[in-house]
Each structure stands twice: as C-alpha cells, then as structure tokens.
C-alpha positions in Angstrom: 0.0 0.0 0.0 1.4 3.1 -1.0 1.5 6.2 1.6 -0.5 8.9 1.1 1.3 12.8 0.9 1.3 14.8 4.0 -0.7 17.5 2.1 -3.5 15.2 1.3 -3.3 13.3 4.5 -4.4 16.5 5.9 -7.0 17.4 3.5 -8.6 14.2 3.9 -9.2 15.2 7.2 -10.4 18.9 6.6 -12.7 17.1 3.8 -14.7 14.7 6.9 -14.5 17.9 9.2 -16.4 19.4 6.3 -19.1 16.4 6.7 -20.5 17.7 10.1 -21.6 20.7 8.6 -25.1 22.1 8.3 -25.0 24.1 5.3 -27.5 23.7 2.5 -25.2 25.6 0.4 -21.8 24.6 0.7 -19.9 22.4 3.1 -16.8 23.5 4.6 -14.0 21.8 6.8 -10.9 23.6 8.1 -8.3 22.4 10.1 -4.9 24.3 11.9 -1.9 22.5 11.8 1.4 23.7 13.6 4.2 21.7 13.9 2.8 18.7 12.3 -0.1 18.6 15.1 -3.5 19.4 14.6 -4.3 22.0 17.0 -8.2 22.4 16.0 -10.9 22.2 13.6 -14.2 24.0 12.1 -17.0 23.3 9.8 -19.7 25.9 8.9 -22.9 25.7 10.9 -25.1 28.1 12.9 -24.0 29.3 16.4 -23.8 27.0 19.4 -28.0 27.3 20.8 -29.1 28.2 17.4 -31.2 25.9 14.8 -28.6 25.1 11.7 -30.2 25.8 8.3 -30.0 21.7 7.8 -32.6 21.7 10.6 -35.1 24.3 9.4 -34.9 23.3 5.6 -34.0 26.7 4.9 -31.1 28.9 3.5 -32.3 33.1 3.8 -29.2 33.6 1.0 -30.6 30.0 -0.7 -34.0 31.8 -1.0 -33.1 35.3 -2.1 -31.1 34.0 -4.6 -28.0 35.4 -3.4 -24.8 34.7 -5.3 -21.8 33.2 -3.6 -19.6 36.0 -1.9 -22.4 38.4 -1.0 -24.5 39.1 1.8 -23.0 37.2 4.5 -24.4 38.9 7.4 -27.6 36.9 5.9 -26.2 33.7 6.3 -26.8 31.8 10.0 -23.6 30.0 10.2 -20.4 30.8 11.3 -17.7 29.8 8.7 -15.6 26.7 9.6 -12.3 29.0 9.6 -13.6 31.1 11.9 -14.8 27.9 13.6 -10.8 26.8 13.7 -9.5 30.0 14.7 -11.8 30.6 17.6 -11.1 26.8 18.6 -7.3 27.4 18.9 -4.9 30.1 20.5 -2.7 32.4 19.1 0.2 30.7 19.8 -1.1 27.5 17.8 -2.0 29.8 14.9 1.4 31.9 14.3 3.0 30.2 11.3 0.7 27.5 11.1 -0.6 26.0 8.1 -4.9 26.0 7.6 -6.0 23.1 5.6 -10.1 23.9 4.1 -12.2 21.3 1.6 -15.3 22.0 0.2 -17.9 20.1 -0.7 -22.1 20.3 -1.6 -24.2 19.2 0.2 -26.2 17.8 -2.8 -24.0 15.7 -4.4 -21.2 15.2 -1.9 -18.7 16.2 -4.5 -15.6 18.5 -3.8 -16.0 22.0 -5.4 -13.4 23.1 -7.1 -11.7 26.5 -6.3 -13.6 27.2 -2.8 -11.8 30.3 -1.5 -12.1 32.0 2.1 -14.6 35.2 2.1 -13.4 38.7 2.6 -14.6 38.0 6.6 -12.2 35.3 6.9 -9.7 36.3 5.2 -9.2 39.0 7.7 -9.3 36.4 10.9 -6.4 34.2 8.5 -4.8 37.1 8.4 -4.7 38.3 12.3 -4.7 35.0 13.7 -1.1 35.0 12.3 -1.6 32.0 9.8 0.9 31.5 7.0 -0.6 29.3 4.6 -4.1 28.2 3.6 -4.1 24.5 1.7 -7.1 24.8 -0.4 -8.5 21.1 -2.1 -9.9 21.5 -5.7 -9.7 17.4 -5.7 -9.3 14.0 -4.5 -5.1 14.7 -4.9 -5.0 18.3 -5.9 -4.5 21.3 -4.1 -3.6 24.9 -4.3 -1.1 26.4 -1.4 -2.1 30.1 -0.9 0.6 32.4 1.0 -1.3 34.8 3.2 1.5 37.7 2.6 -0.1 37.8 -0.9 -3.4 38.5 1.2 -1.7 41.1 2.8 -0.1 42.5 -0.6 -2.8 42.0 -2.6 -5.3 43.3 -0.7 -8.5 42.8 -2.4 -10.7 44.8 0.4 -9.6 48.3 -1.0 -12.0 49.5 -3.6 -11.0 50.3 -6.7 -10.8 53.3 -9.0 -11.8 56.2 -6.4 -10.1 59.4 -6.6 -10.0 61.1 -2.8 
C-alpha cells in the first residue's frame, strides 16, 4: 500500500471535518496544523444554541437568490475557519498551516476552487496563519501564502479618486 502525501493526509481530514456541517449551500471543513499537530478544527454551521439551516430546511441567501460572496451577514452559520481560529490560541496559529475542503451538500462532490470570504480572510490574516491549503480534488490542491493576502489586498476599492 502506498503512503499517502502529507498535504493530502491532511486534506482528507479537513474534507470529513467538512461532513458535520449544516450548510445547505456549501460544506466547509478547516483544520490548523502547527508543527505537524492538529491543534483544532471548524465546519460551517449556525452558532452553538441556534437551529442550523440543515434543521429548518432553509437557507435566507438559498432563497433570495443570493450569489456566492455576497450578503453574508444573511447567512446563520459561522464559517468553519472562523470555527478553527476561535477553537485554537494564538500561539497555535502563528505560522501555522490552515487546511479547508469543500464540498455540496447535494451531491457530496468537492467544489473546485472554494476560497475564504473577505470576513475570513481577515481572521487568517490576524490569527497569524501563513498558509491556507485549499482542495480543488481528490489529490490536488492549491497552497495560498497569506502575505499575498496582505499585498494584494483585495478589500480596497478600486478606481476612487480622494
């Protein structure tokens, strides 16, 4: 039996994490890893208390026909990096490496090129993360180096003249 890569070892992890989710949309698993431990975990889902969207039948950005991206404030759950980042200190998360899957909840397929939203991107960011390990399939993968968050920052609006 051949040995699976580190990389996807820990993928395959994020990818069950992302199987406890309660999204009707889009199924998310993230996990921290520092010094080749896993030091915590999220998956997308309402807050703790609160009924999950799996539960109600019911998705407000789902209904309104909301594209992916937008109106998050809409959405009940609390993404599964955010669900990581809150689980872990700050000491876990300087330099360490987040590993996220996707997948939908319809088909229980991986979907390709999932990215963090803006929201996230700033918690990656301050939680002091390096990397983000992003599955597009079963054995491929894009690395994404936060600095080019940082350099490239997409938050600042374009074309205004002040």
């Amino acid at each position: 039996m051949e040995r699976r890569d580190k990389m996807n070892y820990y993928l395959d992890i994020a990818q069950t994490v992302a199987e406890r989710s309660t999204c009707l949309r889009r199924c998310y698993g993230a996990i921290i890893v520092k010094n080749d431990e896993i030091v915590s975990s999220g998956y997308n889902g309402a807050p703790r208390g609160r009924k999950n969207c799996s539960d109600l039948n019911y998705c407000t950005r789902e209904a309104l026909n909301i594209p992916s991206g937008q109106r998050y404030e809409l959405c009940r759950s609390a993404h599964a990096e955010a669900n990581a980042i809150i689980s872990a200190s700050r000491q876990e998360m300087l330099g360490a490496t987040m590993y996220m899957a996707c997948i939908s909840p319809v088909t229980g397929e991986l979907i390709p090129d999932s990215s963090s939203c803006m929201m996230c991107r700033k918690l990656i960011i301050n939680a002091g993360i390096k990397e983000i390990v992003i599955r597009d399939t079963a054995t491929d993968y894009r690395v994404v180096d936060i600095n080019d968050w940082i350099e490239n920052d997409d938050s600042l609006p374009e074309n205004l003249d002040f």
